[in-house]
N, C-alpha and C positions, 0 to 999 in steps of 0.2 A: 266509561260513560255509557248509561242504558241506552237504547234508543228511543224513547221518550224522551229523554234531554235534546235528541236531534231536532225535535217541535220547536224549541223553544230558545236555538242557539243556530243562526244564520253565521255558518263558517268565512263563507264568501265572505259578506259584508265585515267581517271580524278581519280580513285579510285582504278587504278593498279591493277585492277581482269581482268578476263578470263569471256566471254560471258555465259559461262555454270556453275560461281560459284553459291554455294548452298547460301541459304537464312540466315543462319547461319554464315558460315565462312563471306559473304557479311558483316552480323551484326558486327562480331570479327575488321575489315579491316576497316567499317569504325569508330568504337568506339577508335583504334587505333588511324589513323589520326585524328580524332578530339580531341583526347586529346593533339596530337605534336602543332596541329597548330590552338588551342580554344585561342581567345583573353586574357583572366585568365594566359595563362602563355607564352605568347608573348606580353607584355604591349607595346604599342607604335608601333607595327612591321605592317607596311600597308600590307606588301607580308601576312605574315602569315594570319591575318583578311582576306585579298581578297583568300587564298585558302581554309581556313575555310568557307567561304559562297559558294566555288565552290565545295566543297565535301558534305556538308550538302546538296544542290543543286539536285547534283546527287544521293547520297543516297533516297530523299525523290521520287525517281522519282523507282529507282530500286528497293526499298525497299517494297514496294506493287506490289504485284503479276501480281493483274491486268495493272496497267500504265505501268509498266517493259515491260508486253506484248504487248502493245500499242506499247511502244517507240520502242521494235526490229522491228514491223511490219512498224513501218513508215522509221528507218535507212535503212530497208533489201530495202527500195525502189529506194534509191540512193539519192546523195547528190545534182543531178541535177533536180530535182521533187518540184513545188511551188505549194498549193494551191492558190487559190480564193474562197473566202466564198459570196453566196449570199449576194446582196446589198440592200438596201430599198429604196425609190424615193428619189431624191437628193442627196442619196451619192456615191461613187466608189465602195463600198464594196466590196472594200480587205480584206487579210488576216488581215495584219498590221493595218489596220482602225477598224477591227470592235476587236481585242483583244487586239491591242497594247498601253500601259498605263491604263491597267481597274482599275488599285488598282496602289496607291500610298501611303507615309507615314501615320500612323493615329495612335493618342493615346499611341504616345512613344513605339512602338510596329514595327519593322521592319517585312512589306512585301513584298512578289516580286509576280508576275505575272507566272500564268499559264493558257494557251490555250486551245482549244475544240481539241481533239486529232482527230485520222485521222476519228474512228467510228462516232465521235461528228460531222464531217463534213458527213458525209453521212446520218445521220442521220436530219439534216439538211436543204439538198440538197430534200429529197425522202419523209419527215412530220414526223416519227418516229423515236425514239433512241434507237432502236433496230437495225437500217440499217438494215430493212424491208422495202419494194418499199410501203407498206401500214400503214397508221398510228394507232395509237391503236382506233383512232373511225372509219378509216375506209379512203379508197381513197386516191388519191395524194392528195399535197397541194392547198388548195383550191376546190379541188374536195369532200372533203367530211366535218370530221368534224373540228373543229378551232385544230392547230396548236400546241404542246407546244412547249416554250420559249428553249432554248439551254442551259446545263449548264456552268457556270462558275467555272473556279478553281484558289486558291488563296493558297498560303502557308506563314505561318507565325513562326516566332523561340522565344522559349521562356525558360528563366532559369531553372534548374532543381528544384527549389524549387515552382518558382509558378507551373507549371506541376503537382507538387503532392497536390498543395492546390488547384488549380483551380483560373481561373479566368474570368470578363471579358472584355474583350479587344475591338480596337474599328477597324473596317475597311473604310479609306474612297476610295473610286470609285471616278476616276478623274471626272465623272461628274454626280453624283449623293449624294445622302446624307449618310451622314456615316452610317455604319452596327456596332451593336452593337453585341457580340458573347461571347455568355458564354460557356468557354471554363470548362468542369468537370473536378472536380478533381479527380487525379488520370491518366492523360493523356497519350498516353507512344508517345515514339518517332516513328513520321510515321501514326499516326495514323490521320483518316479522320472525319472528322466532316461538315453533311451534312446542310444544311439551306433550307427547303422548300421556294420558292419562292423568294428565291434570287438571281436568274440567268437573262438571258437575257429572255425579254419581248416577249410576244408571237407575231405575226406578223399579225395575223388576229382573234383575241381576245380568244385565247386557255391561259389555265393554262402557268406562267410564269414556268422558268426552276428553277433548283437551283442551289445554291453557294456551293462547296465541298473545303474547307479550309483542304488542308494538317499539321498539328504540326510538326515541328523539336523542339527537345529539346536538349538544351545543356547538356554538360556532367559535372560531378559535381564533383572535386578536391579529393573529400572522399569517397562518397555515390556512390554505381553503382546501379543500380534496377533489381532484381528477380522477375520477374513477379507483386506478391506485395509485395515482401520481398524485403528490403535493406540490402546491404550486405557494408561491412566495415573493413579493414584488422586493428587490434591492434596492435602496437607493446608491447610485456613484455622482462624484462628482463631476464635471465638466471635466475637468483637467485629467481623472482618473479614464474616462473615457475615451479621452481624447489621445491621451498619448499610453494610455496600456495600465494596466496597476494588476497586485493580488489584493483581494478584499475576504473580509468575513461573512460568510453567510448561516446564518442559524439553522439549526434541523429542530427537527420534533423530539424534544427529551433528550436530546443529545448537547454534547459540545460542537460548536461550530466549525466547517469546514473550510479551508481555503481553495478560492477560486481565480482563476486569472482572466481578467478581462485583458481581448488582447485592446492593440492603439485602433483608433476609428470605432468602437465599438458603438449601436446608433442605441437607442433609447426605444425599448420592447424586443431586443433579442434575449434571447432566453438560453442559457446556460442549466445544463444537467449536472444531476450527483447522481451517480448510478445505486440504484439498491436501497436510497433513504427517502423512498415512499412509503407507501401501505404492504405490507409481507400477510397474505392469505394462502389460503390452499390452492387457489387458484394461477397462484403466483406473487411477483414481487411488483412494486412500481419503481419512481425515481422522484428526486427533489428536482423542480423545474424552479431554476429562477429568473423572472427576467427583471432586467436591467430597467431602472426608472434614472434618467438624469435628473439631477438633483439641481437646481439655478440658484443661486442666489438672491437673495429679496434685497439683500443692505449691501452695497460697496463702498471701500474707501475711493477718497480723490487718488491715491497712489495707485490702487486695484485698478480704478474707471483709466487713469489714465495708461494703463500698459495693455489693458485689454481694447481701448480705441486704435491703440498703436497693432497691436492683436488683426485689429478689423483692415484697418489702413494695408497690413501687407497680404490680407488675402486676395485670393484672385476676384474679380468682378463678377462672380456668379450668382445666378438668381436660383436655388434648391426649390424653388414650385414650378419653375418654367413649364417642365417636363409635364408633372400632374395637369395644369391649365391647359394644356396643348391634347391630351389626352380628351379631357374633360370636354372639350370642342370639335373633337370626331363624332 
C-alpha cells in the first residue's frame, strides 16, 4: 500500500485503539478481531472476510515500530497533501504510476501492495535512503556516485501452520518475472523479510534497492504462539481431575500426545510436551497445555443425587477464606 493511501485510511480507528496504545495491548486487540472476523469461522460471510483483510491490513502497518512511525508522520501531515515521485524519460511519474499494481496474485498466495513511505520519497528525491541531501558515495544525483534503486514493500498472509513449517511462496510483479521467497520457518506475525535486490532498479547503474515482504499470519482455532512455545487450553473433567486420568492432547500437524493429569490437579495448571513447539534457528519451544475443568451444565437426578452425597461428606471448608483474609491486610 503506497503511502497516499495512509491519508485516506485511519488504521487506529479500523482497529478501535487510541494513537498512544502500547504494542501489547495493540497485539491483545488485534488477535481479538481476528479471531471474530478470520474466514474459519465466518464461512461464506464477504463482510466479515473484507474486514479481516482490513484489520490484518492495519495491524501489519502498526505492528512494527518503525512503519507505525512513518504512517503517523505522513497522517500528522494532513489529508490534503499528494506526493509526486520522480519520473524516468517517457513516463508521468506519479505517485500512482510508479507504485500502483507492483504485486499482484502469485502462487496461490494472496498479496497486496505497499508503498515507499514518505523517508523512501526523500530519500529518492535527494540519491540516499537515509534522507541525507548526500548519497552514501557521495553528491547529489548524478553528481557523484551511481544511485541505489528504492525499496519495495509487499505483504503477504499465510496460515498458521505453514508459518511454523516455513515455506516458499511465489511473488508475481505486474510486470516483471515472478520472485520466488522462501519464507523460514518458524515466522511470527508482522514480521519483515528483506530480499536483497529486489526493489526498484537503480536509475543511473547504482545497486538495485530491495523488496521488504511484511507476513501476516493467521490465527489458528486451537494453537496460539509463545514466543516459541504453543500453548493450548484442554478441557478435563471434574472427575478426570479430581482423581488423576491420561487424556489426549492435540499438537500442531501432528497426531496427539498422551498426558497424565495427576489426582488434585486445579484448573490453569499447565502441562508441557517437550519439543512440540515452534523449531527455528534459534532454537526449539514446547506444547504448553493447561488444564480448563470442564462442569457440567445438565445432570441427572441419579448424578445430583451422588454428587450432594459427594458435597455431604467433605470437610467444612471454605477454599476463599484464605484469598478474603488476604484481601483485608
Amino acid at each position: 500500500m503506497a503511502s497516499q493511501d495512509w491519508f485516506d485510511k485511519d488504521f487506529y480507528k479500523i482497529l478501535g485503539v487510541s494513537k498512544d496504545i502500547s504494542e501489547a495491548d495493540l497485539k491483545k486487540t488485534y488477535r481479538k478481531l481476528a479471531r471474530q472476523y478470520h474466514p474459519d469461522s465466518n464461512p461464506g460471510d464477504a463482510k466479515a472476510e473484507a474486514k479481516f483483510k482490513e484489520i490484518s491490513e492495519a495491524h501489519s502497518v502498526l505492528a512494527d515500530p518503525e512503519t507505525r512511525r512513518e504512517y503517523d508522520q505522513v497522517r500528522a501531515m494532513g489529508s490534503g497533501a499528494r506526493f509526486t515521485a520522480p519520473g524516468r524519460p517517457g513516463q508521468a511519474g506519479g505517485f500512482e504510476d510508479v507504485f500502483g499494481g507492483m504485486f499482484g496474485q502469485g502462487g496461490g498466495r494472496r498479496t497486496s501492495t505497499q508503498g515507499a513511505s514518505f523517508e523512501d520519497l526523500l530519500g529518492g528525491m535527494f540519491g540516499g535512503a537515509d534522507n541525507s541531501f548526500g548519497s552514501s558515495t557521495g553528491g547529489f544525483r548524478g553528481a557523484g556516485g551511481p544511485t541505489r534503486g528504492r525499496d519495495f514493500t509487499a505483504t503477504t498472509t499465510l496460515d498458521f501452520l505453514t508459518a511454523i513449517r516455513g515455506e516458499t511462496i511465489k511473488l508475481q510483479p505486474a510486470d516483471g518475472a515472478p520472485i520466488n521467497v522462501k519464507v523460514p520457518a518458524g515466522v511470527s506475525d508482522g514480521q519483515k523479510i528483506r530480499l536483497k535486490g529486489k526493489g526498484e532498479p537503480s536509475p543511473d547503474g547504482g545497486a538495485p534497492g530491495d523488496l521488504v515482504l511484511t507476513v501476516t499470519v493467521r490465527t489458528h482455532p486451537v494453537f496460539e504462539r509463545d514466543g516459541l512455545n504453543l500453548r493450548v487450553d484442554v478441557p478435563v473433567t471434574f472427575v478426570e481431575a479430581t482423581l488423576g486420568a491420561t487424556i489426549d492432547v492435540p499438537t500442531l500437524g501432528g497426531d496427539p500426545v498422551r498426558l497424565r493429569v495427576a489426582p488434585g490437579t486445579p484448573s490453569g495448571r499447565v502441562l508441557r510436551v517437550k519439543g512440540r513447539g515452534v523449531t527455528t534457528p534459534k532454537g526449539q519451544g514446547d506444547l504448553l497445555a493447561t488444564v480448563q475443568i470442564a462442569v457440567p451444565s445438565h445432570l441427572s437426578s441419579e448424578a445430583r443425587g451422588h454428587l450432594e452425597a459427594f458435597a455431604a461428606a467433605m470437610p467444612k471448608e471454605n477454599p476463599r477464606a484464605e484469598l478474603i483474609a488476604k484481601a483485608r491486610e
